[in-house]
ZADO-1210 file (C-alpha; in nm, 4 decimals, padded with zeros to 6 digits):
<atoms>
<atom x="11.0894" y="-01.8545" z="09.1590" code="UNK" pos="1"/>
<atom x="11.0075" y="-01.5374" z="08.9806" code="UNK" pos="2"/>
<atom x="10.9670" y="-01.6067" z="08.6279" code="UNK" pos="3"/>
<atom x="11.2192" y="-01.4456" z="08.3801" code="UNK" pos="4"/>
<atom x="11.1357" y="-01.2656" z="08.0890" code="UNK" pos="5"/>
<atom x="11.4199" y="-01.1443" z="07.8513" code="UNK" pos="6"/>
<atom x="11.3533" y="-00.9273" z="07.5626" code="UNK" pos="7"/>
<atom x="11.6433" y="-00.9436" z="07.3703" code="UNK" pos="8"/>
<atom x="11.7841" y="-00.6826" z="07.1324" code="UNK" pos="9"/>
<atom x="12.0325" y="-00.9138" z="07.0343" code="UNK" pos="10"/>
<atom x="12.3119" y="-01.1579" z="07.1922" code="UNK" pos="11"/>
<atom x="12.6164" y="-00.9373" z="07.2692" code="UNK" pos="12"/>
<atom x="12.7911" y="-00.8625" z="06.9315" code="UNK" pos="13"/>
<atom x="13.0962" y="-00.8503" z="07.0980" code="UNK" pos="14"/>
<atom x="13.1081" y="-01.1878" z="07.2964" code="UNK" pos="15"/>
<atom x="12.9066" y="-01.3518" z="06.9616" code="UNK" pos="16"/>
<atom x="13.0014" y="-01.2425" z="06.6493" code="UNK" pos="17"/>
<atom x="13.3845" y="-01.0561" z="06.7995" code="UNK" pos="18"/>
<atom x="13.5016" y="-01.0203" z="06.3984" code="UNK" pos="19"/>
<atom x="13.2015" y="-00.8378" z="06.2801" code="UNK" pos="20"/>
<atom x="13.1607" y="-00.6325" z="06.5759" code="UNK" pos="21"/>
<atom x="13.5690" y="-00.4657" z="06.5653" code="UNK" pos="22"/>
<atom x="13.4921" y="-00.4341" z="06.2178" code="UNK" pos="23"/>
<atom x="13.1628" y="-00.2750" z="06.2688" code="UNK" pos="24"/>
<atom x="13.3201" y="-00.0511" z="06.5042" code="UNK" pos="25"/>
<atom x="13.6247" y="00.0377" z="06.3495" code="UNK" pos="26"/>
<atom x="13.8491" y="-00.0521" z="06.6237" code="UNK" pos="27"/>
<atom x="14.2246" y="-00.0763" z="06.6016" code="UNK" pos="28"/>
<atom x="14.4711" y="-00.3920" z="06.5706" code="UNK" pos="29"/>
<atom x="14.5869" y="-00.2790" z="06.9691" code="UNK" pos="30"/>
<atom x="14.2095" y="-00.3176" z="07.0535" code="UNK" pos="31"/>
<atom x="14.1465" y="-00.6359" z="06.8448" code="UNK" pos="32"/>
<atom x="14.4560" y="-00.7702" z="07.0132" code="UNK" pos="33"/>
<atom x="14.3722" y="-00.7526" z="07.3825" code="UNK" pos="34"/>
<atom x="14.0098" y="-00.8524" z="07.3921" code="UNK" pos="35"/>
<atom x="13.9696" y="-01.2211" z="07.2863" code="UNK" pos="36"/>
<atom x="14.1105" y="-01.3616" z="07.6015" code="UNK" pos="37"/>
<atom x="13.8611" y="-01.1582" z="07.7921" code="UNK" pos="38"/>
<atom x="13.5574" y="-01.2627" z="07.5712" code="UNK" pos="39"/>
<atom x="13.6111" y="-01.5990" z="07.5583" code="UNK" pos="40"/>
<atom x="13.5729" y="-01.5960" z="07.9643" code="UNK" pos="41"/>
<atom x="13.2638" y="-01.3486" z="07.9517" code="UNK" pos="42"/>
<atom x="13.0883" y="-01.5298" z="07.6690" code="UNK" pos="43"/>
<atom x="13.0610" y="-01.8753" z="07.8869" code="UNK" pos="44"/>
<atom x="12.9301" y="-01.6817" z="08.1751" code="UNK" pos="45"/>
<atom x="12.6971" y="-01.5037" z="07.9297" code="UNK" pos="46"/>
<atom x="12.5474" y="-01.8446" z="07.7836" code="UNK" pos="47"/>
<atom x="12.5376" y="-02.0004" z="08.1241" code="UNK" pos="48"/>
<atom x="12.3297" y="-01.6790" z="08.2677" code="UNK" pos="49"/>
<atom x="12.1217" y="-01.7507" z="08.0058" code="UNK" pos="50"/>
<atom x="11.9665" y="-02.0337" z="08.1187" code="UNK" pos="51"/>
<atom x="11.8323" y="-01.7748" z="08.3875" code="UNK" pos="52"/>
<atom x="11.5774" y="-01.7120" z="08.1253" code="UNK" pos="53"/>
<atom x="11.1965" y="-01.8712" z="08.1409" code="UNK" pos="54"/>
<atom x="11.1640" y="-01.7028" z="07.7765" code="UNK" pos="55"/>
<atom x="11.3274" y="-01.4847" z="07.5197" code="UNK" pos="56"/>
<atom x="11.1480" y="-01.2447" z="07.3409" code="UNK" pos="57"/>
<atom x="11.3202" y="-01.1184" z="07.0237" code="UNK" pos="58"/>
<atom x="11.3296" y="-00.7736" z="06.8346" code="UNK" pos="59"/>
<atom x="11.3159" y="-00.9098" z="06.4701" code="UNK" pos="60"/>
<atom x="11.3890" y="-01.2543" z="06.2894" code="UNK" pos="61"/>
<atom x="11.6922" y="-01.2208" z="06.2695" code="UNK" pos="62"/>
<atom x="11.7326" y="-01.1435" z="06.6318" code="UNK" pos="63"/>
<atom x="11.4794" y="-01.4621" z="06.6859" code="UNK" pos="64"/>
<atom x="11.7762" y="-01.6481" z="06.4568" code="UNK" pos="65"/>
<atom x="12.0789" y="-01.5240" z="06.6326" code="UNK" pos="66"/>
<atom x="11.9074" y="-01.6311" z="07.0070" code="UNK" pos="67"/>
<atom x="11.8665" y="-01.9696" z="06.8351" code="UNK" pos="68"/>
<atom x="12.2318" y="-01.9448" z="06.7250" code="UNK" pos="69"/>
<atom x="12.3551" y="-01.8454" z="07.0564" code="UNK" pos="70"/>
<atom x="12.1415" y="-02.0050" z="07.3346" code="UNK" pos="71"/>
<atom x="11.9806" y="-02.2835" z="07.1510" code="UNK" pos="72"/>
<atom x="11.6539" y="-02.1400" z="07.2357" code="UNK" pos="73"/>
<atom x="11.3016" y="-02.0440" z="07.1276" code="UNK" pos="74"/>
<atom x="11.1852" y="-01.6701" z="07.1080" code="UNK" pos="75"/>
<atom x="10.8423" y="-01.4815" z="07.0269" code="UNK" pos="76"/>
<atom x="10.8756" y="-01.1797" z="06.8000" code="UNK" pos="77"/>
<atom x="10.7250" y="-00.8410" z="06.9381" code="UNK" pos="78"/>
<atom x="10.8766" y="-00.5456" z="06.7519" code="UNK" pos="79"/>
<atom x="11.0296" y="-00.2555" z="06.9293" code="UNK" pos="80"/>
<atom x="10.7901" y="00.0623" z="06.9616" code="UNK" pos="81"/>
<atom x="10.7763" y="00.3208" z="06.6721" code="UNK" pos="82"/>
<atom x="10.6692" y="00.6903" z="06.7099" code="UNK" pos="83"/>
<atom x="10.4063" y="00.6844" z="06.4329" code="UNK" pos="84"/>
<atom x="10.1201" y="00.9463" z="06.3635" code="UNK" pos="85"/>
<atom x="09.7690" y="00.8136" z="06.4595" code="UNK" pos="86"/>
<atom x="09.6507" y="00.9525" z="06.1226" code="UNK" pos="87"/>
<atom x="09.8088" y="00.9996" z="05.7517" code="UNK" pos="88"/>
<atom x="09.7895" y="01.3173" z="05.6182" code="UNK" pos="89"/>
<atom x="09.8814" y="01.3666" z="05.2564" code="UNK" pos="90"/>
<atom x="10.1803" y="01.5675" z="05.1591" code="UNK" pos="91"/>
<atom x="10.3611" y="01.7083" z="04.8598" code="UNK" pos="92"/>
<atom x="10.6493" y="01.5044" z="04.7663" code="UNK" pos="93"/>
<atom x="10.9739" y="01.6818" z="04.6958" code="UNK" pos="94"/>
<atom x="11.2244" y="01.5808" z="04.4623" code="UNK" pos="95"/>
<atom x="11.5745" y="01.4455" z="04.7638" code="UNK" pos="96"/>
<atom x="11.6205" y="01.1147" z="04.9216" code="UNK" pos="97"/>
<atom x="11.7136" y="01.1187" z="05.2690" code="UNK" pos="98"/>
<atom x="11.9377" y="00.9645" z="05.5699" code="UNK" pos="99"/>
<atom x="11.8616" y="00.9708" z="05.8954" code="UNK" pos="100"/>
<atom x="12.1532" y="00.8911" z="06.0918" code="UNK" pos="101"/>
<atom x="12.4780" y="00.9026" z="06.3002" code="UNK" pos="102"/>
<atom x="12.7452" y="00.9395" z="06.0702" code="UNK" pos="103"/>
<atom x="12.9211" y="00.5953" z="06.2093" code="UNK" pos="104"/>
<atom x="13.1166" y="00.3172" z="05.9631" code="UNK" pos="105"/>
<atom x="12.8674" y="00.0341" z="06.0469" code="UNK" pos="106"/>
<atom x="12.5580" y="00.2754" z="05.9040" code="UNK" pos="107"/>
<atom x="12.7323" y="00.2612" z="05.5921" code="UNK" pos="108"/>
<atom x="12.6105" y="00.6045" z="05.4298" code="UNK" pos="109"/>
<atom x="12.9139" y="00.6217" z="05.2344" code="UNK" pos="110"/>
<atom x="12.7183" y="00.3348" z="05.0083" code="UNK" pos="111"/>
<atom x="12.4777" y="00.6315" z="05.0153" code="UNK" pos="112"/>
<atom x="12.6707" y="00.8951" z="04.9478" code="UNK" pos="113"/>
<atom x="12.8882" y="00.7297" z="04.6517" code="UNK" pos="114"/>
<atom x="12.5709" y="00.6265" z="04.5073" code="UNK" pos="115"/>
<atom x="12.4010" y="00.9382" z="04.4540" code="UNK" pos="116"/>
<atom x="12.6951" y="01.0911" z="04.3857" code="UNK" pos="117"/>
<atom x="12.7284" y="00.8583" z="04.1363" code="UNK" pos="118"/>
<atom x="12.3230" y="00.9841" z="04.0234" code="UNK" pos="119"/>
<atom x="12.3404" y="01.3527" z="04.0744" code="UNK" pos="120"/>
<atom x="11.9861" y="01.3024" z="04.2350" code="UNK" pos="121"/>
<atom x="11.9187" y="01.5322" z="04.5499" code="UNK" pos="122"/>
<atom x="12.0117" y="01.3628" z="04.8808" code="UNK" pos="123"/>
<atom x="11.9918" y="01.4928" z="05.2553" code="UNK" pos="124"/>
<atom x="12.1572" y="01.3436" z="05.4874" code="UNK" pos="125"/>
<atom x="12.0373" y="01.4314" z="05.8597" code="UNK" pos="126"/>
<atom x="12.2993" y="01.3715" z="06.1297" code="UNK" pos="127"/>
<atom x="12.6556" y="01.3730" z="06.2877" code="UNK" pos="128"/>
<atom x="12.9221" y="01.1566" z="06.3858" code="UNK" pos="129"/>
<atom x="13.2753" y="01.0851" z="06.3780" code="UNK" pos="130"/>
<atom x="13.2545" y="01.0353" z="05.9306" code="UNK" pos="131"/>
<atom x="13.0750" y="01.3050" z="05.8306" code="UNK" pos="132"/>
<atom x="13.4142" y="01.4847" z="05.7326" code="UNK" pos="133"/>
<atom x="13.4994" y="01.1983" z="05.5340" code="UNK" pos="134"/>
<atom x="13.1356" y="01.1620" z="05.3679" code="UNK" pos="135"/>
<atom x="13.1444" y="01.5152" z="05.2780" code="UNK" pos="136"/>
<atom x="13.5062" y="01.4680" z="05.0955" code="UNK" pos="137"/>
<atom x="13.3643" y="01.2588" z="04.8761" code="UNK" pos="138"/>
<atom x="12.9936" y="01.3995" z="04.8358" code="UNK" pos="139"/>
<atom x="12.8963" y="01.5639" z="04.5231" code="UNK" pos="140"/>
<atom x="12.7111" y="01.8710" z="04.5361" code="UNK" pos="141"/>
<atom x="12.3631" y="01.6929" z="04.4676" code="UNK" pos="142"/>
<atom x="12.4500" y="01.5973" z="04.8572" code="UNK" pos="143"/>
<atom x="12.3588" y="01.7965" z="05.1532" code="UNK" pos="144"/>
<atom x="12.4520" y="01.7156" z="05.5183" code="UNK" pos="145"/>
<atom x="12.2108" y="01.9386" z="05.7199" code="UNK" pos="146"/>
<atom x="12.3628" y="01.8242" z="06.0469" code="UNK" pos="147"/>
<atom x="12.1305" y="01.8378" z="06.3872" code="UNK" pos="148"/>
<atom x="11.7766" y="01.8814" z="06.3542" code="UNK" pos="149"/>
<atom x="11.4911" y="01.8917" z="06.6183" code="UNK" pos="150"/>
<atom x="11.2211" y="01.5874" z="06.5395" code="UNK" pos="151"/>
<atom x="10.9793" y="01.8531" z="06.4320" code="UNK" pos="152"/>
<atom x="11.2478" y="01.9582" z="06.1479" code="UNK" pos="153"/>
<atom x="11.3352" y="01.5447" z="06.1013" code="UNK" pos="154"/>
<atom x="10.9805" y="01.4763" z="06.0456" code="UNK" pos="155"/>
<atom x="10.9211" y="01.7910" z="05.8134" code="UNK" pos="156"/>
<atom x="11.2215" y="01.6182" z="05.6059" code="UNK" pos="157"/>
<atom x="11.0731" y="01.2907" z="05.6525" code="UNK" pos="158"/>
<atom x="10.7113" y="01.3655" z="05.4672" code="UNK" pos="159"/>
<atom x="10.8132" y="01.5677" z="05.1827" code="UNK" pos="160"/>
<atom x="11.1067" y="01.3120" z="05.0657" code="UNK" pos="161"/>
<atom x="11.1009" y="01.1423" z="04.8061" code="UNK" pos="162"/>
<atom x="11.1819" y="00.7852" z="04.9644" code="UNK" pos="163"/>
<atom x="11.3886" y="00.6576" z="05.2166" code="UNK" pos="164"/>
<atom x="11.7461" y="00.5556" z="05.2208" code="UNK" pos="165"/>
<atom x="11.8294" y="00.2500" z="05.4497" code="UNK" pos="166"/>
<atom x="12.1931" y="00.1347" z="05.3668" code="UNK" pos="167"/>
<atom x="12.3088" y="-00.0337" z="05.6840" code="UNK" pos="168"/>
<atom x="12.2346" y="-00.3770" z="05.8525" code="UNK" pos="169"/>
<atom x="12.0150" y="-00.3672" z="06.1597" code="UNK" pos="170"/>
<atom x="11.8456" y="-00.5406" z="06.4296" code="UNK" pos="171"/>
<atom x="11.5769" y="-00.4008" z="06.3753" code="UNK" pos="172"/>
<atom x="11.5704" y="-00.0051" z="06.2087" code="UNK" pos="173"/>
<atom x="11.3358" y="00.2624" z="06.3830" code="UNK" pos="174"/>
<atom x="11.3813" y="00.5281" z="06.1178" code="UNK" pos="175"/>
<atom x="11.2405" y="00.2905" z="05.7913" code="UNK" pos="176"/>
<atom x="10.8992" y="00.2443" z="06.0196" code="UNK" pos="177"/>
<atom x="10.9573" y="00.6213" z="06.1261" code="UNK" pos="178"/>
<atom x="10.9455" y="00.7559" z="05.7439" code="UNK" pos="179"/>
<atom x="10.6461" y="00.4927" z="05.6465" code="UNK" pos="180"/>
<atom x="10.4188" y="00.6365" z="05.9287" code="UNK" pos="181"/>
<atom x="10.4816" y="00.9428" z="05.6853" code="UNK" pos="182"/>
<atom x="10.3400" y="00.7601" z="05.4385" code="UNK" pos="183"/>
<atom x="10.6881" y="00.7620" z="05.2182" code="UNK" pos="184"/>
<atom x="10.8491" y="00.4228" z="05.0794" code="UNK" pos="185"/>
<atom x="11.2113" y="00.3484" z="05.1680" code="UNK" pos="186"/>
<atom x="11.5339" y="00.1685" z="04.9678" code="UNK" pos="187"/>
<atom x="11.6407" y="-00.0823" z="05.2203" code="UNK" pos="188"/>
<atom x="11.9405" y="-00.3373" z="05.1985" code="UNK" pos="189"/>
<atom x="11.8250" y="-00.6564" z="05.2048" code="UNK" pos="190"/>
<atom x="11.9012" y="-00.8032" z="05.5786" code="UNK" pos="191"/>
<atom x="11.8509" y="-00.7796" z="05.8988" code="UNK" pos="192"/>
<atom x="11.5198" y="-00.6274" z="06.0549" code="UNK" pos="193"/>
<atom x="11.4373" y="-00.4361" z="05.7161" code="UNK" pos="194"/>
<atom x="11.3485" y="-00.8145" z="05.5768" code="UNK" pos="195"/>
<atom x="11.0658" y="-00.7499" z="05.8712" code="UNK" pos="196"/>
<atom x="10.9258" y="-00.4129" z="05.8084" code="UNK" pos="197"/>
<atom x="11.0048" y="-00.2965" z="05.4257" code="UNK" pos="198"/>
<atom x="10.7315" y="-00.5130" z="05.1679" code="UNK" pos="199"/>
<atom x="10.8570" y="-00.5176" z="04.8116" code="UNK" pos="200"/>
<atom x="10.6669" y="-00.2794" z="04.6048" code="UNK" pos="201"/>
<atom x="10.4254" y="-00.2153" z="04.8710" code="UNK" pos="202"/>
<atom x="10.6126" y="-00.0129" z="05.1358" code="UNK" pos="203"/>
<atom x="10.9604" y="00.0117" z="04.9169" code="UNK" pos="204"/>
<atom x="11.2100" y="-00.1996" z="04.7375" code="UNK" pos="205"/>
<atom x="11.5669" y="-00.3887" z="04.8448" code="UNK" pos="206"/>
<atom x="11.8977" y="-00.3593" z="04.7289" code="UNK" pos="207"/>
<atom x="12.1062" y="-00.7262" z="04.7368" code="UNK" pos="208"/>
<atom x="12.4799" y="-00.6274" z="04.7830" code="UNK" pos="209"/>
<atom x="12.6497" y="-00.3855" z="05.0210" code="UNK" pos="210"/>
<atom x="12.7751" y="-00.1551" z="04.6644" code="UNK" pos="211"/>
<atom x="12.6957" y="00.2039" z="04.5573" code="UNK" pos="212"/>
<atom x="12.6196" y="00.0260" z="04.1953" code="UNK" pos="213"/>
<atom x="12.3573" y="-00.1721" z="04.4076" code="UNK" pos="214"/>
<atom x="12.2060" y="00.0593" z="04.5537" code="UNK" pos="215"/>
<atom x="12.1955" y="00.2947" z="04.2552" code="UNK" pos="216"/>
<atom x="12.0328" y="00.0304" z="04.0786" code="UNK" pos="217"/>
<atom x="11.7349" y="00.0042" z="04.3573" code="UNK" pos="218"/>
<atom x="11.7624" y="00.4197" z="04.3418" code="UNK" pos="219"/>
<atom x="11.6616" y="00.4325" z="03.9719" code="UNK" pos="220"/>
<atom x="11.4017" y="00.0942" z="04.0040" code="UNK" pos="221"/>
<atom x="11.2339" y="00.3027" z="04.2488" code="UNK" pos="222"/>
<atom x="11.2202" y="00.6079" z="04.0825" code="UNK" pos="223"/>
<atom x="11.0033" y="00.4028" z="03.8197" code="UNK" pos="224"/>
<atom x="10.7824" y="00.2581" z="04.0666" code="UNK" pos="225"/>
<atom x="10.4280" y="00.4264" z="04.1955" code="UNK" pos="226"/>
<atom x="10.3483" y="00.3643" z="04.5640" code="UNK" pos="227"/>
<atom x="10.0125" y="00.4327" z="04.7429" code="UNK" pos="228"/>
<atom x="10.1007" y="00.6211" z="05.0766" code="UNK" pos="229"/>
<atom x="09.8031" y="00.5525" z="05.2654" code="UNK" pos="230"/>
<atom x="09.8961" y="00.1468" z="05.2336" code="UNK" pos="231"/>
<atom x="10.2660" y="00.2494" z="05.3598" code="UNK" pos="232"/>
<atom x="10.1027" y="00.4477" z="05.6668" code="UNK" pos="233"/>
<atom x="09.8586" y="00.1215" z="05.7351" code="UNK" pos="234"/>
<atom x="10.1492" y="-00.1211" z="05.7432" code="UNK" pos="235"/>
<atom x="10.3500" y="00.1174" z="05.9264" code="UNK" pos="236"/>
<atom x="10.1098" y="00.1227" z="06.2555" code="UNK" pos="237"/>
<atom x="10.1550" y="-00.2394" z="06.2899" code="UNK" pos="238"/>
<atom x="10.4873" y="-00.0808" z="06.4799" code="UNK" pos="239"/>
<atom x="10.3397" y="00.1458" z="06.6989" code="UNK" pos="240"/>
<atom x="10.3795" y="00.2098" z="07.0465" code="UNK" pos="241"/>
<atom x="10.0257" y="00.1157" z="07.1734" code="UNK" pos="242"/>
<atom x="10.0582" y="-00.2496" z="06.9890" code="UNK" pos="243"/>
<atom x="10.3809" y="-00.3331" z="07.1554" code="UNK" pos="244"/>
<atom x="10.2408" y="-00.2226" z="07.4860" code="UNK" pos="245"/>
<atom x="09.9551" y="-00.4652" z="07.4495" code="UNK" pos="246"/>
<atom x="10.1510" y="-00.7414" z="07.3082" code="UNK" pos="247"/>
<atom x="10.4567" y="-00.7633" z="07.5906" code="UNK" pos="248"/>
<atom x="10.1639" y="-00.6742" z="07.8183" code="UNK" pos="249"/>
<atom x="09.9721" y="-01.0128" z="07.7067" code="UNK" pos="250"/>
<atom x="10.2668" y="-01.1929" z="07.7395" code="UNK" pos="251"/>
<atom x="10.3774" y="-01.1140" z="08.0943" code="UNK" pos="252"/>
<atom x="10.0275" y="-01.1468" z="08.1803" code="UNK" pos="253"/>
<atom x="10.0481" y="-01.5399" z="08.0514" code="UNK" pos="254"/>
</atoms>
């Protein structure tokens, strides 16, 4: 009889959505070939476990969506908790965009990378993964891949930039809220949990399609655009750790 609370990141990509997920994750035609038979066994025992569940609670709306998709059921929205400074403190704003990110197809910096490449405007791209040696082959050298840093050096990058750069779909996206608790606006494409946390003109601006040209176009909209930091730090604590502790906290307490 104990009641069941699931807080759902998302229904498993791989039993749900098996096209995008190979794709996402670059797998091979071997790969693709022997998993379907498996998944179509593991994703009846997935939806039948989920009527385990008193309630869902979902990441993002389109988390909240895809558990309506899957299980045919109902879900609150809390957000995930975001690292954000209790105060803003104004910076100087330097003159690079920046990534934050593993270097992974599904991020899709190369949209980034071609794009400012495209530009000539400064980027820095933070992180490692299995495409950086690919990114860099095709990187101009307005681009910079600075590799591993600690979070001290991350957030140093994160306050003086000049905006954000959010190419890839996500359930949700910790680094957008990360870099507007710096008070700095961010170029997000226009899906998944970005649609929840990036305000148009107020905290940043969207790009439609998945293309360098799109997102060059957003690039050079937003270099036009004037942005009041203090508003993006505001909207950004609505993220913060002690607000999702109270709000799962209120509802496991109901």
């Amino acid at each position: 009889d104990t009641r069941h609370v699931c807080y759902c990141l998302t229904p498993a990509r791989f039993l749900w959505n098996f096209d995008g997920y190979v794709a996402r994750e670059g797998m091979g035609s071997f790969i693709r070939s022997l998993l379907p038979s498996l998944i179509q066994r593991l994703a009846r025992w997935d939806h039948m476990a989920s009527y385990r569940v008193d309630e869902f609670v979902s990441i993002s709306t389109c988390v909240q969506q895809r558990v309506r998709n899957t299980y045919d059921r109902e879900s609150e929205i809390i957000y995930p908790p975001v690292r954000v400074p209790y105060s803003y403190e104004p910076t100087s704003v330097g003159d690079y965009y920046l990534v934050v990110s593993r270097l992974i197809p599904y991020k899709r910096i190369d949209l980034a990378v071609k794009a400012f490449t495209q530009l000539g405007i400064p980027l820095h791209i933070i992180g490692n993964g299995r495409d950086k040696d690919a990114l860099k082959a095709e990187a101009g050298a307005n681009v910079s891949f600075l590799g591993f840093l600690s979070d001290e050096e991350v957030a140093e990058e994160m306050r003086h930039c000049r905006a954000f750069i959010f190419p890839g779909e996500e359930d949700f996206g910790i680094t957008p809220v990360e870099v507007m608790g710096c008070g700095r606006p961010v170029v997000a494409f226009k899906g998944g949990g970005a649609l929840d946390t990036v305000v148009e003109g107020v905290t940043g601006t969207f790009f439609d399609e998945p293309t360098p040209a799109s997102l060059a176009e957003a690039v050079l909209r937003i270099e036009e655009m004037v942005f009041d930091s203090e508003r993006i730090f505001e909207h950004a604590q609505r993220f913060e750790e002690s607000r999702f502790c109270a709000l799962l906290r209120q509802k496991l307490n109901q």
